[in-house]
C-alpha positions as CSV (number, residue, x, y, z in Angstrom):
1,X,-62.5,-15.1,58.0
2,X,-62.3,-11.6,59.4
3,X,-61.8,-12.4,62.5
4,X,-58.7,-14.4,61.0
5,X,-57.4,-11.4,59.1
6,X,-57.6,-9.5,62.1
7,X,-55.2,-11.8,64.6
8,X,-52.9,-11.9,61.8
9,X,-52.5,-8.6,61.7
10,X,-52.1,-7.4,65.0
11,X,-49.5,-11.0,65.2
12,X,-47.3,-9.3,62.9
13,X,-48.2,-5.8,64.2
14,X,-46.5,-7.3,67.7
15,X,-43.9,-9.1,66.9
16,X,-42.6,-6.3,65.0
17,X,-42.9,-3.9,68.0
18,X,-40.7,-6.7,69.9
19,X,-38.0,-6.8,67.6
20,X,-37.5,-3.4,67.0
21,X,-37.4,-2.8,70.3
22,X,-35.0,-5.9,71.1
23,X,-32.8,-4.4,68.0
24,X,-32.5,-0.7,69.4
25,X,-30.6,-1.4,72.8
26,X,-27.7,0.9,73.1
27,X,-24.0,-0.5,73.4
28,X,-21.6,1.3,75.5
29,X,-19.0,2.6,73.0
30,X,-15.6,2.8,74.3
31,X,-13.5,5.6,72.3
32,X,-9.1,6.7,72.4
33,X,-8.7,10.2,72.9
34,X,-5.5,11.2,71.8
35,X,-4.4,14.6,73.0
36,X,-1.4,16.0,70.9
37,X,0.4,18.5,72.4
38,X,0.4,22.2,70.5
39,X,3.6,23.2,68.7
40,X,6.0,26.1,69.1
41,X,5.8,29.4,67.5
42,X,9.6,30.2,66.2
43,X,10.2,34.2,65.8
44,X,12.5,34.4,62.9
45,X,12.7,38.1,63.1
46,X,13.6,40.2,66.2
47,X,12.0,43.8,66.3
48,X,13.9,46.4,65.8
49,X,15.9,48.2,68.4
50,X,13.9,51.6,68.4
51,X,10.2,50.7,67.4
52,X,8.9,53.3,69.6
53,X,10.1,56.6,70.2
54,X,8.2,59.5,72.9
55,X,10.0,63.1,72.3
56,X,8.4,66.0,74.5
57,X,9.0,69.6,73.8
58,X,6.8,72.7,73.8
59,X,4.6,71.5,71.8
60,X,3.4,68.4,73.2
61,X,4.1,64.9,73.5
62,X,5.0,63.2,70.1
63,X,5.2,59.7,69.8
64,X,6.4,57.7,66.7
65,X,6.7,54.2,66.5
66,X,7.5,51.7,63.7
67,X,5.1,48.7,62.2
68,X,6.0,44.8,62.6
69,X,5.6,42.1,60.3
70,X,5.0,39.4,62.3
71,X,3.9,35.8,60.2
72,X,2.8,32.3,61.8
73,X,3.5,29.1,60.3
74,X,1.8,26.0,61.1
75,X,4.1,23.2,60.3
């Protein structure tokens, strides 16, 4: 009766070690790339005509120059 047990066991034990390994081949998987070109940045502003300035005198060299607000929108 043990012996019985036994076979049975390692029966079941096997054929479930064949199926799962039957049931884990890999499939090649064939996938669409789809490459989207990038948009265009639009400047709405232009900078101003003067935004940097370099005076020299006795003193030195002075340099003044003006901030710009620059914004990006993504459409």
């Amino acid at each position: 009766m043990k012996n019985t047990k036994m076979k049975n066991i390692i029966g079941f034990f096997i054929i479930t070690v064949v199926l799962l390994i039957m049931g884990c081949k890999e499939t090649p998987v064939e996938k669409e790339v789809i490459i989207l070109p990038a948009k265009t940045v639009v400047v709405e502003k232009d900078p101003p005509a003067k935004s940097t300035s370099i005076s020299l005198d006795k003193k030195g060299v002075e340099l003044k120059s003006e901030e710009l607000d620059v914004k990006i929108k993504n459409d």
